[in-house]
N, CA and C atoms as an extended XYZ file, in Angstrom:
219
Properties=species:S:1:pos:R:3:atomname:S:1:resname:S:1:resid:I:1 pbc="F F F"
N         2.675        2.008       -0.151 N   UNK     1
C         3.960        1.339       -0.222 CA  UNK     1
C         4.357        0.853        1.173 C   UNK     1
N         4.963       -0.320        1.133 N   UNK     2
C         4.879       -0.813        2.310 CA  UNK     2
C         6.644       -1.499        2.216 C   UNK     2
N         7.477       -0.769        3.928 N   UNK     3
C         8.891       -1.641        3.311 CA  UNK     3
C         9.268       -2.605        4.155 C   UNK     3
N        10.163       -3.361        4.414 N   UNK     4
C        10.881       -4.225        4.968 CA  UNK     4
C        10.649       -3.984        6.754 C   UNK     4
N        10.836       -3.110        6.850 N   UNK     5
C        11.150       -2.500        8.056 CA  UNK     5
C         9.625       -2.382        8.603 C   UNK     5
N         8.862       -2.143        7.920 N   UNK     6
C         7.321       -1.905        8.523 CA  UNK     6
C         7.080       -3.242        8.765 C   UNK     6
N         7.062       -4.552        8.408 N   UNK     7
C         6.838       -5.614        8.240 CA  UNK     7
C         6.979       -6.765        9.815 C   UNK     7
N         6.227       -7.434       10.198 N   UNK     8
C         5.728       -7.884       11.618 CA  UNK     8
C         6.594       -8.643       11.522 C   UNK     8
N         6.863       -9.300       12.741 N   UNK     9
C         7.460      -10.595       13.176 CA  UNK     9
C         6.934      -11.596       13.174 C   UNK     9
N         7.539      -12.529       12.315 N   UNK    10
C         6.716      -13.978       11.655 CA  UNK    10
C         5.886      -13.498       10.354 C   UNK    10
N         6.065      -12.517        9.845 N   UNK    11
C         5.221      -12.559        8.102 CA  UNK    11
C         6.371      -12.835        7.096 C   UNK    11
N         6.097      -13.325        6.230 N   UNK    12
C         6.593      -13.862        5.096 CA  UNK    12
C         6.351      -12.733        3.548 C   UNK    12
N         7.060      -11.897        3.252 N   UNK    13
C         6.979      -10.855        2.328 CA  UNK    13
C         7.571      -11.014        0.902 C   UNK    13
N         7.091      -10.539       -0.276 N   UNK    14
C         7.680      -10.478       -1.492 CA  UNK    14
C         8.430       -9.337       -1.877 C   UNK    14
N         9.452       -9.140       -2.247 N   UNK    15
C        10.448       -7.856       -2.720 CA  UNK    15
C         9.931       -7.087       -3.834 C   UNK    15
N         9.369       -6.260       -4.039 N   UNK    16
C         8.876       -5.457       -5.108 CA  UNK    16
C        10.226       -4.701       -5.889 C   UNK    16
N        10.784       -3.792       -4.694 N   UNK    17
C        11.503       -2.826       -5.749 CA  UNK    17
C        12.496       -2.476       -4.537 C   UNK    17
N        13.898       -2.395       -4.764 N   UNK    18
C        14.906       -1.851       -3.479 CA  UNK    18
C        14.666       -0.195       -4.026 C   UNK    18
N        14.593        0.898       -3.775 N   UNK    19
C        14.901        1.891       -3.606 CA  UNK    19
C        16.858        2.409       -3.093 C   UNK    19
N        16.898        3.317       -3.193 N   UNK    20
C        18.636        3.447       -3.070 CA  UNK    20
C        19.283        3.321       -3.906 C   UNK    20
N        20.542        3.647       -3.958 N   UNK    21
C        21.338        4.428       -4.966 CA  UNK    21
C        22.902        3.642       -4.536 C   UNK    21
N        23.293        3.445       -5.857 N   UNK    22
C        24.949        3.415       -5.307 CA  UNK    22
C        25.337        2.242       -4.630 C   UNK    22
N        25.970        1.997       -3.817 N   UNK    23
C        26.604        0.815       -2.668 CA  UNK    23
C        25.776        0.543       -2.129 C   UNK    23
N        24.901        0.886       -1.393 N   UNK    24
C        23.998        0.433       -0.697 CA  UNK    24
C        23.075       -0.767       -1.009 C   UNK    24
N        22.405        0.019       -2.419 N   UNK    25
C        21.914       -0.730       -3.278 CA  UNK    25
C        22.432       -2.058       -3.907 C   UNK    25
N        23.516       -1.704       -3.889 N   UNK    26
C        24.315       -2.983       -4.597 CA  UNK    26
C        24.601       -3.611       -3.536 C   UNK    26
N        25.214       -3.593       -2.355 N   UNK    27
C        25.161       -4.718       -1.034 CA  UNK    27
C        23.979       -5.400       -1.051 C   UNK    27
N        22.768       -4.979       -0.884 N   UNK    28
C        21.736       -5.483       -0.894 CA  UNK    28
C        21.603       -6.866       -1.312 C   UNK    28
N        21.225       -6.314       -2.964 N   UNK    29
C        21.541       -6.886       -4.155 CA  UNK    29
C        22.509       -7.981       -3.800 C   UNK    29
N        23.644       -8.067       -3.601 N   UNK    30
C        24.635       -8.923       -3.393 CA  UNK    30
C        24.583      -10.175       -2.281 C   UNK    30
N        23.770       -9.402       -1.097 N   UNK    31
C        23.483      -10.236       -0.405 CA  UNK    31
C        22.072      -11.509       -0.734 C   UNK    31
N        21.871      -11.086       -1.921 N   UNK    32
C        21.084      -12.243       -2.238 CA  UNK    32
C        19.220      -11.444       -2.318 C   UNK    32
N        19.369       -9.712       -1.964 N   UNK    33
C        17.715       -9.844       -1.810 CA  UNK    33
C        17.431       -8.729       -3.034 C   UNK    33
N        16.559       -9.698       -3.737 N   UNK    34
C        16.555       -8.956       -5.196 CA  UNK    34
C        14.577       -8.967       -5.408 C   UNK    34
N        14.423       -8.725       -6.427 N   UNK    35
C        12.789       -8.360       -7.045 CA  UNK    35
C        12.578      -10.100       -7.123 C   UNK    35
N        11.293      -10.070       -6.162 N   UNK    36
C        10.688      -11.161       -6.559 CA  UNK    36
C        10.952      -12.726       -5.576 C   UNK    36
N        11.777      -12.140       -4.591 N   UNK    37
C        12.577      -12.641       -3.628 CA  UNK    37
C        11.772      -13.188       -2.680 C   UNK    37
N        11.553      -14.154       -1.653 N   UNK    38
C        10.617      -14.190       -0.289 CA  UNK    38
C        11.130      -14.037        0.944 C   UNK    38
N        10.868      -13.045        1.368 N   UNK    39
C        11.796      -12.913        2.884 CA  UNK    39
C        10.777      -13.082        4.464 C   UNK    39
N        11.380      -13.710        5.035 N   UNK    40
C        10.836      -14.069        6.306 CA  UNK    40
C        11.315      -13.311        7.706 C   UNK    40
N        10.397      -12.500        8.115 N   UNK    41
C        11.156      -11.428        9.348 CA  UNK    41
C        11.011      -12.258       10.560 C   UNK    41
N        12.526      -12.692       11.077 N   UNK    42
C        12.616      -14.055       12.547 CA  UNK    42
C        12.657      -13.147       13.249 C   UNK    42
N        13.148      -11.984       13.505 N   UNK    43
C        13.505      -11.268       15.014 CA  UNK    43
C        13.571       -9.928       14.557 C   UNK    43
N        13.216       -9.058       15.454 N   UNK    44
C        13.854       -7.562       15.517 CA  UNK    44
C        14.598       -7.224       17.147 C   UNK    44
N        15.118       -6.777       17.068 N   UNK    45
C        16.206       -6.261       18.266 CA  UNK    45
C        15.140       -5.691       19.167 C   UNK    45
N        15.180       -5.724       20.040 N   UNK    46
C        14.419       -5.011       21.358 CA  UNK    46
C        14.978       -3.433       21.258 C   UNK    46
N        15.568       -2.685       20.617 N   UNK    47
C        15.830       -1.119       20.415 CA  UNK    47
C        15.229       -1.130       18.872 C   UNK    47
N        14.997       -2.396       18.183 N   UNK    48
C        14.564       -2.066       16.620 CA  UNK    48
C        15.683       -2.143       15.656 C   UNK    48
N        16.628       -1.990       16.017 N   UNK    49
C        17.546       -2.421       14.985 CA  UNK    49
C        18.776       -3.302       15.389 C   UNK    49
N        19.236       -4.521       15.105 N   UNK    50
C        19.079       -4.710       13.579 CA  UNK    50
C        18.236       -5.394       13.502 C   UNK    50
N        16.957       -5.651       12.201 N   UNK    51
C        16.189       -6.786       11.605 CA  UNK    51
C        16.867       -7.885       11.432 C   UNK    51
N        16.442       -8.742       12.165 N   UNK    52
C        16.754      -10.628       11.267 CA  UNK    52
C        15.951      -11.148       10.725 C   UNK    52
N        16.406      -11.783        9.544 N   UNK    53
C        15.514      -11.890        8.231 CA  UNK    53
C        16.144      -13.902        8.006 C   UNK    53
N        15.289      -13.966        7.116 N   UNK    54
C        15.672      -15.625        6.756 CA  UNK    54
C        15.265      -15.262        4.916 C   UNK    54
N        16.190      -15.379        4.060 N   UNK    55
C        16.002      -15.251        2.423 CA  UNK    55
C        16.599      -16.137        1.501 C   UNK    55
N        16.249      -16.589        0.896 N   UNK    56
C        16.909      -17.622       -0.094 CA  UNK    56
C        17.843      -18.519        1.151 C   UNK    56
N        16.739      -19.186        1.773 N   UNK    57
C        17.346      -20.430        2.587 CA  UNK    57
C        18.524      -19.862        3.858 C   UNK    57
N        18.683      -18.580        3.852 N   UNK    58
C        19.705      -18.126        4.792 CA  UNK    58
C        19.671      -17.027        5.810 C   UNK    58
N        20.362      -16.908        7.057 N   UNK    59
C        19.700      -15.829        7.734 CA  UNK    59
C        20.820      -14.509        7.445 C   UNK    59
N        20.452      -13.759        7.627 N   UNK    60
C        20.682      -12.144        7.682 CA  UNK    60
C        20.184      -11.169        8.701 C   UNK    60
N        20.915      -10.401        9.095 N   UNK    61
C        20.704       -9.142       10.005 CA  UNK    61
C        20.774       -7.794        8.305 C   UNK    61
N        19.765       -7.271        9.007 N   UNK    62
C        20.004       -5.551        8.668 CA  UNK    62
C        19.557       -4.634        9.421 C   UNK    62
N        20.198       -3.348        9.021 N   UNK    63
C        19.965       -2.104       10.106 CA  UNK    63
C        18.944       -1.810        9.259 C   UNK    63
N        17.743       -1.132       10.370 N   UNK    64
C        16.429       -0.085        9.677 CA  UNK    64
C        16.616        0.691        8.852 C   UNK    64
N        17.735        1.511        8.588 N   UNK    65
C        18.016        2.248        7.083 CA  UNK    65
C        18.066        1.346        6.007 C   UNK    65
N        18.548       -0.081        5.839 N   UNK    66
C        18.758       -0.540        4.728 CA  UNK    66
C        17.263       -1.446        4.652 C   UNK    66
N        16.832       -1.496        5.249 N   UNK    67
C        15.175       -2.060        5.359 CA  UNK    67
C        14.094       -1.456        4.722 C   UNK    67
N        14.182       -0.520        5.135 N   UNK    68
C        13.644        0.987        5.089 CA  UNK    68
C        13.596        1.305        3.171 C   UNK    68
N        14.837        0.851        2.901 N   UNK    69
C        14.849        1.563        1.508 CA  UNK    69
C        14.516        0.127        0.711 C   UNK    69
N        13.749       -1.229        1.084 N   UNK    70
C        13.247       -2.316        0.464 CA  UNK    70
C        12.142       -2.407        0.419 C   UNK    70
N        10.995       -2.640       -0.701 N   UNK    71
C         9.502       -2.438       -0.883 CA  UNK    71
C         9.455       -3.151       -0.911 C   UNK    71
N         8.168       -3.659        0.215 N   UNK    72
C         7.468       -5.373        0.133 CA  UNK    72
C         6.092       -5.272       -0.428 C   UNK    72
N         5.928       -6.425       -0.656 N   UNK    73
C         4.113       -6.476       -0.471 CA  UNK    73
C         3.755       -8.574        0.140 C   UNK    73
């Protein structure tokens, strides 16, 4: 299993399955990154967090916990 957060700078990934429970899960979700999704990792922070991502045409930051709980392949 491989998640969000493991994922290089400049690869292009598919969303398998969010893991998490509750709010978290549902922010996610809300923000647009769901099963089946293509996400593009533009930057990571020089300490590692937060991830910047590019998904459904738009950019996004997330912290490594909420990365962390997103399965790519």
């Amino acid at each position: 299993m491989k998640t969000l957060r493991e994922t290089k700078i400049g690869e292009t990934v598919k969303v398998v399955k969010i893991h998490g429970t509750g709010a978290v899960k549902r922010r996610i979700m809300d923000m647009g990154i769901t099963k089946g999704v293509e996400i593009y990792v533009r930057k990571v922070a020089p300490l590692g967090d937060p991830i910047e991502i590019t998904a459904r045409g738009y950019e996004l930051s997330l912290r490594k916990a909420d990365a962390e709980t997103i399965e790519v392949e």
